[in-house]
One Martini backbone bead per residue (centre of mass of N, CA, C, O) as a GRO file, in nm:
protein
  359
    1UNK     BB    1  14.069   6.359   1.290
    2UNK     BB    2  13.969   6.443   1.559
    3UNK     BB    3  13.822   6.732   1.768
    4UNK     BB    4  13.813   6.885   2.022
    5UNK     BB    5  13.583   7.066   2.263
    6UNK     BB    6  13.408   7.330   2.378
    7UNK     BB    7  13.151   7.399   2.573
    8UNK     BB    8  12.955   7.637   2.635
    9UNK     BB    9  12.779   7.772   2.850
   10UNK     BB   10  12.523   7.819   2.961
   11UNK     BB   11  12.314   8.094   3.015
   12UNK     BB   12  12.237   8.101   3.372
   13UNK     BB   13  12.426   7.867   3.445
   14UNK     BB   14  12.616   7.707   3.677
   15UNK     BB   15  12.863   7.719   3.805
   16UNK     BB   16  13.175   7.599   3.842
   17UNK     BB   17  13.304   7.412   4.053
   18UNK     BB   18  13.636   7.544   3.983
   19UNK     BB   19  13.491   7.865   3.950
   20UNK     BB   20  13.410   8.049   4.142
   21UNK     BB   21  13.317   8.327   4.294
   22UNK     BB   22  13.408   8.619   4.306
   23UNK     BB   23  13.428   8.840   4.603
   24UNK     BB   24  13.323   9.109   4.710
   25UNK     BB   25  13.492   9.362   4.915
   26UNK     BB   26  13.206   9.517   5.004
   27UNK     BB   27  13.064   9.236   5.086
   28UNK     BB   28  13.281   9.087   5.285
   29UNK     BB   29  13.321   8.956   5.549
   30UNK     BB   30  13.416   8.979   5.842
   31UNK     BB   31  13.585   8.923   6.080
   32UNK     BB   32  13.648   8.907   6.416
   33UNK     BB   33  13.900   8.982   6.477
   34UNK     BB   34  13.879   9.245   6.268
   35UNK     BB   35  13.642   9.378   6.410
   36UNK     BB   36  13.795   9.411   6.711
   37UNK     BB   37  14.058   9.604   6.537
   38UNK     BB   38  13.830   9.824   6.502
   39UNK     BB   39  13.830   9.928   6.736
   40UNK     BB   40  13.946  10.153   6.937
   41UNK     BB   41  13.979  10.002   7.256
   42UNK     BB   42  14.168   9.773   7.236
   43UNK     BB   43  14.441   9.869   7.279
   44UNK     BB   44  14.385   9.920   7.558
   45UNK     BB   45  14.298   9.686   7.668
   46UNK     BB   46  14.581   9.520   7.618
   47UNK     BB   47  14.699   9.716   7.828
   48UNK     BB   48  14.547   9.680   8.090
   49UNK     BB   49  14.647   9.383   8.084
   50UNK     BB   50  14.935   9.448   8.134
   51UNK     BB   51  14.892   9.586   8.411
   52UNK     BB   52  14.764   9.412   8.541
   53UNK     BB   53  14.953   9.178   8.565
   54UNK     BB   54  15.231   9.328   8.673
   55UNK     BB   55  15.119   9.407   8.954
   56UNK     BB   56  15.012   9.164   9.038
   57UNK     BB   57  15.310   9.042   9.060
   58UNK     BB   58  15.465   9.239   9.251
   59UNK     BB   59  15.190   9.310   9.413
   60UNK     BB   60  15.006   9.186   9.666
   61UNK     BB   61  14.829   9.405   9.752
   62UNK     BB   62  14.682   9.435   9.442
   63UNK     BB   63  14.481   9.203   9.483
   64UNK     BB   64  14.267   9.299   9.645
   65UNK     BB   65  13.956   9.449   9.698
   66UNK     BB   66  14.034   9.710   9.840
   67UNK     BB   67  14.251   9.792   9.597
   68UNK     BB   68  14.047   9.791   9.363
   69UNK     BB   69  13.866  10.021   9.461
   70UNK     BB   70  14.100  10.251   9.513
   71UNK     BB   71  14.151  10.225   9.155
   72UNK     BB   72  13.847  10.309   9.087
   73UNK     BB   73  13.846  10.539   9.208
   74UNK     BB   74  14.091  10.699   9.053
   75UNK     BB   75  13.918  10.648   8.783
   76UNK     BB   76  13.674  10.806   8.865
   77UNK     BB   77  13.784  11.083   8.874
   78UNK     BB   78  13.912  11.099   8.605
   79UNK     BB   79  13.699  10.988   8.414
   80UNK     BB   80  13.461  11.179   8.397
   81UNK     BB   81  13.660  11.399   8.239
   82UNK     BB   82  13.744  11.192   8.019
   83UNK     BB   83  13.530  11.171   7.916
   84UNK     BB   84  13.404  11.433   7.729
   85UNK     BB   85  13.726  11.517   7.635
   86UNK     BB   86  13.682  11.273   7.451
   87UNK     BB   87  13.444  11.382   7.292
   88UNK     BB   88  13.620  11.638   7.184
   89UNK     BB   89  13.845  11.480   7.055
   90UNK     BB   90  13.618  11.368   6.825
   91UNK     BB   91  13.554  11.668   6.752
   92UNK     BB   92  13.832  11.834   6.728
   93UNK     BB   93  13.902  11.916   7.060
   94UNK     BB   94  14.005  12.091   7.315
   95UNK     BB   95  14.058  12.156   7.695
   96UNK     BB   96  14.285  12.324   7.895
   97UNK     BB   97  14.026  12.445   8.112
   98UNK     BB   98  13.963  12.158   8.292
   99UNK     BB   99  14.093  12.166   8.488
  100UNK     BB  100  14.029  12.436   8.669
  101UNK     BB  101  13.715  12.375   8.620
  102UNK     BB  102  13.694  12.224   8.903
  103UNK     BB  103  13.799  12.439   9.088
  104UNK     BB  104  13.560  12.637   9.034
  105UNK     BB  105  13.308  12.466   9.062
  106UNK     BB  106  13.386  12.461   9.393
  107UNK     BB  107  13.427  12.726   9.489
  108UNK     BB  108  13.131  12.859   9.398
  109UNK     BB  109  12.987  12.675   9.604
  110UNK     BB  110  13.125  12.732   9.862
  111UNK     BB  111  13.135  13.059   9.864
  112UNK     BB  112  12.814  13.099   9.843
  113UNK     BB  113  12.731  12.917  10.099
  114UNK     BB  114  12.899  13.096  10.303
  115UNK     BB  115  12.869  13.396  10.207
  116UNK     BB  116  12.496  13.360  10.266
  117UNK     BB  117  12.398  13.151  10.425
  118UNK     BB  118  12.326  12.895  10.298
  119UNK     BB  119  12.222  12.629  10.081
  120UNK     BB  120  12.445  12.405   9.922
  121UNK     BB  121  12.252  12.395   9.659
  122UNK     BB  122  12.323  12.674   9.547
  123UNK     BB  123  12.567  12.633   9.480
  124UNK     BB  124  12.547  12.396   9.295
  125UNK     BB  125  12.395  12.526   9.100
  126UNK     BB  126  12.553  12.795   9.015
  127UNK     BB  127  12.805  12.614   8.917
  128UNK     BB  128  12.679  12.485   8.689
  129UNK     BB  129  12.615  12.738   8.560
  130UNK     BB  130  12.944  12.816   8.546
  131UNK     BB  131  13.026  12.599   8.379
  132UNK     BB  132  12.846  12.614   8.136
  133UNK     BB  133  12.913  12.890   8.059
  134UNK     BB  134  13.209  12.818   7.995
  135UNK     BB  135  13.186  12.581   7.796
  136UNK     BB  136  13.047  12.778   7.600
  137UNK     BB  137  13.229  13.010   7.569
  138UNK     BB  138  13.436  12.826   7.437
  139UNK     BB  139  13.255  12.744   7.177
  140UNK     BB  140  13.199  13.062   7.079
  141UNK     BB  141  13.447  13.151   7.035
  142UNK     BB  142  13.560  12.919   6.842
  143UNK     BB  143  13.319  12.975   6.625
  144UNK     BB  144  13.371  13.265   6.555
  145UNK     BB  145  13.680  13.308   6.510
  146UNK     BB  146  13.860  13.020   6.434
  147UNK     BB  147  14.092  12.969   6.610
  148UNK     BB  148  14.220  12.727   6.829
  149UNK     BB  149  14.170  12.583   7.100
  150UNK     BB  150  14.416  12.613   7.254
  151UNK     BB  151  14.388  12.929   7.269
  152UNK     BB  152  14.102  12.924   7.389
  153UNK     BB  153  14.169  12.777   7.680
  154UNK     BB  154  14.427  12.877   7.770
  155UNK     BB  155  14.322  13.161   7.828
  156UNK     BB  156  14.080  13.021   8.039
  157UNK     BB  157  14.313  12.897   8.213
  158UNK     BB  158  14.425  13.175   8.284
  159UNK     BB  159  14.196  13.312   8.407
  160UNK     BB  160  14.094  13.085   8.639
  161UNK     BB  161  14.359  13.100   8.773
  162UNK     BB  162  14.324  13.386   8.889
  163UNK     BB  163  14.025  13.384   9.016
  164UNK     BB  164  14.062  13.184   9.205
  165UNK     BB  165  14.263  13.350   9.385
  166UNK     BB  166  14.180  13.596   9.403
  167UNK     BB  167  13.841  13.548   9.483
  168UNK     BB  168  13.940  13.406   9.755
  169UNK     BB  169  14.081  13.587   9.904
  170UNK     BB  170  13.893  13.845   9.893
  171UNK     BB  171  13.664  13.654  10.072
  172UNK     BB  172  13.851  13.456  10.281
  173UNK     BB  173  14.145  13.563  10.330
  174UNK     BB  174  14.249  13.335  10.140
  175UNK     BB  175  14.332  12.999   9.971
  176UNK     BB  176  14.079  12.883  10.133
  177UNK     BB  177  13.813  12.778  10.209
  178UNK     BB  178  13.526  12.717  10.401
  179UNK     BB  179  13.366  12.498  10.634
  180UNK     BB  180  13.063  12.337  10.542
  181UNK     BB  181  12.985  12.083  10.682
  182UNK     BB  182  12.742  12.270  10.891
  183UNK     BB  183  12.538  12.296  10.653
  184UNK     BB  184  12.274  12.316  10.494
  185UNK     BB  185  12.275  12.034  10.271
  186UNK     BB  186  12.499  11.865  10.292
  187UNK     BB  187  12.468  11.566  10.300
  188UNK     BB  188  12.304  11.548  10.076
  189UNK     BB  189  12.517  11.587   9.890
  190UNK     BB  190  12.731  11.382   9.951
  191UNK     BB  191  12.523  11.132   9.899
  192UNK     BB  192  12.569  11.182   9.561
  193UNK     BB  193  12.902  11.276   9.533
  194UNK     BB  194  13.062  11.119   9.852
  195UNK     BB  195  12.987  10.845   9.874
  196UNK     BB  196  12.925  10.509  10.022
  197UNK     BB  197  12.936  10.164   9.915
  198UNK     BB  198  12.802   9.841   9.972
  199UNK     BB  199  13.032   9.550   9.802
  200UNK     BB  200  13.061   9.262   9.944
  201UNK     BB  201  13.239   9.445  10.177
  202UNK     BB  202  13.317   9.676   9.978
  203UNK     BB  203  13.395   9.962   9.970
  204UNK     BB  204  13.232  10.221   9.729
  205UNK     BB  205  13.235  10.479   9.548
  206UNK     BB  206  13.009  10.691   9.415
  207UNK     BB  207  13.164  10.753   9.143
  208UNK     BB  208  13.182  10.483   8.988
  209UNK     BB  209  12.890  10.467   8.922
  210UNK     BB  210  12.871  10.723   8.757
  211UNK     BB  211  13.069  10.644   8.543
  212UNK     BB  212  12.914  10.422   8.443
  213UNK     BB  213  12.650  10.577   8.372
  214UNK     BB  214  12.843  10.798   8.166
  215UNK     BB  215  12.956  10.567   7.981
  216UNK     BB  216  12.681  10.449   7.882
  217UNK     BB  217  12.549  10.752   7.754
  218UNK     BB  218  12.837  10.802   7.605
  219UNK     BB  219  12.786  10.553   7.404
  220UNK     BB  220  12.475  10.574   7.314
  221UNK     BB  221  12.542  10.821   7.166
  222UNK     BB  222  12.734  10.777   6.991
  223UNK     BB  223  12.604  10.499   6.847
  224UNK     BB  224  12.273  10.582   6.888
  225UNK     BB  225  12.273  10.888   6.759
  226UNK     BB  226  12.266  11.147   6.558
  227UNK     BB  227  12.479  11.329   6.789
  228UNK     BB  228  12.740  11.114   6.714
  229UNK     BB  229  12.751  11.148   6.420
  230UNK     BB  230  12.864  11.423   6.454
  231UNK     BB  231  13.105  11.433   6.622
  232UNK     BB  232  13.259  11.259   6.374
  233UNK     BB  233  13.161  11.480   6.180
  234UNK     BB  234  13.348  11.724   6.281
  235UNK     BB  235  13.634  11.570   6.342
  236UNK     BB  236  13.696  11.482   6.053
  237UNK     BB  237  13.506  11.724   5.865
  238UNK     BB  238  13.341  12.022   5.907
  239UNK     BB  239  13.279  12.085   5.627
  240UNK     BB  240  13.197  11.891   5.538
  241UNK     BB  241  12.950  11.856   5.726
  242UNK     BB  242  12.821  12.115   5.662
  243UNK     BB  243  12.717  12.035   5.407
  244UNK     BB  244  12.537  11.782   5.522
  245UNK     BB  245  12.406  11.963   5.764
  246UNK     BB  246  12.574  11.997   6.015
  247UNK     BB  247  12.585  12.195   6.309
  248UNK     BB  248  12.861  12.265   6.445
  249UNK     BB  249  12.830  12.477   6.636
  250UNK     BB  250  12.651  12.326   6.813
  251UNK     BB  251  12.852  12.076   6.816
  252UNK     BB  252  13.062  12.250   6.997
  253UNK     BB  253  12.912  12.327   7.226
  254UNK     BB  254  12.836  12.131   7.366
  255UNK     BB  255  13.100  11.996   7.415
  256UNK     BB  256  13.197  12.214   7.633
  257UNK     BB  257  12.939  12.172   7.793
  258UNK     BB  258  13.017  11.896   7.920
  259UNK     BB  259  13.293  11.936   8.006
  260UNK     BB  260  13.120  12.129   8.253
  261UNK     BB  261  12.946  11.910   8.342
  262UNK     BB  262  13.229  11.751   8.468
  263UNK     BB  263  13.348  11.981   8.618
  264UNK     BB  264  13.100  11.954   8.835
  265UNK     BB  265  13.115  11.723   8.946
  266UNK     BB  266  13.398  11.709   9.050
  267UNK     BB  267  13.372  11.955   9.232
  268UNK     BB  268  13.135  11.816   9.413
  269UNK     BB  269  13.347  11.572   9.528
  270UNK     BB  270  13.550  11.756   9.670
  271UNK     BB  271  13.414  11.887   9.837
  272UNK     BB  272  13.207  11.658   9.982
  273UNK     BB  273  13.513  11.530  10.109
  274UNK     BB  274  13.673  11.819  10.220
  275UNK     BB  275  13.510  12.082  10.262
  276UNK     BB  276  13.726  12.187  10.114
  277UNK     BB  277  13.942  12.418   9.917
  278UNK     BB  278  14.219  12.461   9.695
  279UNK     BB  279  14.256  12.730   9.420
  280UNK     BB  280  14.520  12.558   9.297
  281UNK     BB  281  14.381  12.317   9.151
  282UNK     BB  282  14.415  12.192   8.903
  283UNK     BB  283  14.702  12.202   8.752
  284UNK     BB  284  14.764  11.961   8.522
  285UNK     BB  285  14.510  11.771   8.447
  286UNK     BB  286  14.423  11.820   8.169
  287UNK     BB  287  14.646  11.610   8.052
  288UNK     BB  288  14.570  11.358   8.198
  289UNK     BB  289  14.240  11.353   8.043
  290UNK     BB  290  14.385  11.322   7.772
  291UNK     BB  291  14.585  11.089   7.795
  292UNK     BB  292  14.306  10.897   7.876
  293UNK     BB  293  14.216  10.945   7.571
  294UNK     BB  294  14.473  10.811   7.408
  295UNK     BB  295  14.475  10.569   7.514
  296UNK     BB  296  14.167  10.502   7.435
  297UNK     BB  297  14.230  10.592   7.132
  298UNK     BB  298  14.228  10.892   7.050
  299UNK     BB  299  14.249  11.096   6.856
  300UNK     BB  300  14.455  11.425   6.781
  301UNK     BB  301  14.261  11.469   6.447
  302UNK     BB  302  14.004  11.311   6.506
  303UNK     BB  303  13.712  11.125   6.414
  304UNK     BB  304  13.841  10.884   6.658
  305UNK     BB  305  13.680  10.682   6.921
  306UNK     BB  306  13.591  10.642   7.255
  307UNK     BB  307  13.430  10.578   7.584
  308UNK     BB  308  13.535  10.336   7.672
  309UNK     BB  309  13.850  10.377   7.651
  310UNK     BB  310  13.861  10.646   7.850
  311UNK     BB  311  13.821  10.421   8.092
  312UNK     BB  312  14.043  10.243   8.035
  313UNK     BB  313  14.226  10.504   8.057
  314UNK     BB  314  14.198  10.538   8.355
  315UNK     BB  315  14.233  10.304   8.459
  316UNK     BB  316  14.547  10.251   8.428
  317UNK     BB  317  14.572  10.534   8.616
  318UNK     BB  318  14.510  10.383   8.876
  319UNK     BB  319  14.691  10.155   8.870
  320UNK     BB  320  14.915  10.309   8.871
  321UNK     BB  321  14.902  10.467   9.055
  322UNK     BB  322  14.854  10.241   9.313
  323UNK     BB  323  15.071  10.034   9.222
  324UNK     BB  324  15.330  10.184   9.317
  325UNK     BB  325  15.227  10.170   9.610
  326UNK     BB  326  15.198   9.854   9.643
  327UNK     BB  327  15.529   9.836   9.540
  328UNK     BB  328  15.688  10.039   9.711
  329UNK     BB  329  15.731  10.266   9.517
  330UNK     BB  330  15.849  10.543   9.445
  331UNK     BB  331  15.638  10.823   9.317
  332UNK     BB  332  15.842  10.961   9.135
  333UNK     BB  333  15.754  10.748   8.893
  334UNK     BB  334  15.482  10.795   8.758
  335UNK     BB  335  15.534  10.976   8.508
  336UNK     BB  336  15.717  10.755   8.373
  337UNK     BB  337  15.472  10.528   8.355
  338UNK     BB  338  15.242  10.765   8.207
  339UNK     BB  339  15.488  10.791   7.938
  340UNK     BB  340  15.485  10.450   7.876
  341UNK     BB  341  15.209  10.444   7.839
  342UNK     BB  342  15.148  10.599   7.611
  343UNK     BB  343  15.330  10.533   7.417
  344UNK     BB  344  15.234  10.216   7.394
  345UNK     BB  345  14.961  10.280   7.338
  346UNK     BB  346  14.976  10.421   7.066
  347UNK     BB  347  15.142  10.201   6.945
  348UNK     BB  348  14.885   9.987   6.967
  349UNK     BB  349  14.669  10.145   6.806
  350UNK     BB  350  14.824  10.135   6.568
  351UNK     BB  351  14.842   9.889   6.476
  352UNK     BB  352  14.546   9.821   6.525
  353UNK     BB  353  14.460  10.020   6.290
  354UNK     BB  354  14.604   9.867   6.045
  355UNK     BB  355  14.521   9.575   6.124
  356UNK     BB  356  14.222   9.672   6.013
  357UNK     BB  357  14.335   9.816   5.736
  358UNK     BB  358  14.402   9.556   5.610
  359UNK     BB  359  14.382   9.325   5.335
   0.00000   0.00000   0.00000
């Protein structure tokens, strides 16, 4: 009786057609569609257009293209603040005085430049100067103490806020600056900070595309050069971080100190859209800055979220914001919407973050 056997395979010879190689788990590519799962800002992009589907739906005048404009201004003086804010919270920390430093640095502008008699560009430079040294000094106390963001920024938020009511009173016997409209150097200033350009026939606040020039500038910094990595890697794990040579406490100080010049960039569009400052301004924006960036994906524990992100959650803020108004619908209603909005985008993103790091 015969006995059947098999062949051992050639040692170096092609696999059996029926036994493929399984592939390494670690070089298999991902599909397109797992990888736009990886993204942070996935989730905010899903909640956005549902929100705009949604006004789109209820409001026809939410429609119009002027409306658009409005929504876009709207996202843009909040966008503006929310970009670096998101940068700081990547970086793994918070900055609860990002309000009131944008109203510090309007009235220091407003107050230098009427109470000198000078070119309101004097006043322009020395509050940059006044913003940059605030989130310095923010950025040195944390790295010095090892205190907890929270701590020193709240502190920071009142010192600012007492300040600014002080000294604009001693200044100028009252609760707001004088209006500096007709001194040397408005105009050239305003068309900066606060001019309109026409799009199409439709106006749009030249603030929009600042917005878009610093979102594009700080997503190439993310993505694309050292100090984006050193950002990711500090808010990660800074220990980690520090082993592996990054500079930690000078990037947490830059961090904050952009957040200072975000905060000047907007308090010089207040200043040269109003001609003048309210002292008390700015108080409890800080919290809206963070929410716009919480919406746009970033961790609340660092180390994960996107420019791009914080973009797109600013724009929700300015939908939500514009859109109860052309739906008519009472303003009391605002931060139930915006209380919703962070809930849903929260769920959203976390959804995504599972689905994307699932095997």
């Amino acid at each position: 009786m015969a006995t059947a056997h098999t062949e051992a395979p050639a040692v170096g010879g092609p696999p059996s057609p029926t036994a493929p190689a399984a592939q390494d788990g670690r070089t298999a590519q991902r599909s397109l569609l797992r990888r736009l799962l990886g993204r942070p800002e996935i989730g905010a992009l899903i909640a956005a257009i549902g929100v705009y589907a949604f006004f789109f739906a209820v409001a026809p005048s939410f429609r119009q293209a002027d409306s658009l404009a409005t929504v876009l201004y709207q996202a843009s003086t909040m966008g503006i603040m929310a970009l670096p804010v998101a940068l700081l919270m990547i970086g793994g920390e918070f900055d609860l005085s990002a309000g009131v430093a944008v109203t510090t640095s309007a009235l220091t502008a407003a107050m230098l430049s009427f109470q000198l008699t000078t070119n309101v560009w004097v006043g322009v430079i020395v509050a940059l100067i006044v913003s940059l040294a605030v989130g310095a000094l923010n950025g040195y106390m944390l790295v010095k103490t090892g205190l907890p963001s929270f701590l020193i920024t709240l502190a920071s938020f009142l010192m600012l806020q007492g300040l600014n009511l002080a000294v604009t009173k001693l200044l100028t016997g009252n609760v707001a600056t004088d209006d500096i409209s007709n001194m040397d150097g408005f105009n050239q200033a305003k068309k900066v900070f606060a001019s309109e350009i026409d799009f199409g026939g439709v106006s749009l606040k030249i603030t929009v595309l600042w917005w878009l020039v610093f979102a594009a500038l700080a997503t190439w910094v993310l993505l694309r050069t050292k100090f984006g990595n050193w950002i990711f890697a500090v808010g990660g794990h800074s220990e980690s971080a520090r082993a592996v040579g990054v500079p930690v406490k000078f990037t947490k100080i830059i961090l904050f100190m952009t957040v200072g010049f975000g905060a000047w960039f907007v308090g010089m569009h207040l200043l040269f859209s109003f001609n003048t400052v309210q002292s008390g301004e700015g108080v409890g924006n800080e919290f809206l800055y963070i929410i716009a960036a919480v919406i746009g994906g970033c961790l609340l524990t660092g180390g994960y979220g996107s420019a791009i992100g914080s973009v797109i959650g600013a724009f929700i803020f300015g939908m939500v914001t514009q859109g109860i108004v052309y739906a008519n619908w009472n303003p009391d209603w605002f931060k139930f919407f915006l209380g919703v909005m962070l809930l849903v985008a929260t769920l959203v993103n976390l959804w995504v973050r599972r689905q994307a790091t699932r095997r």
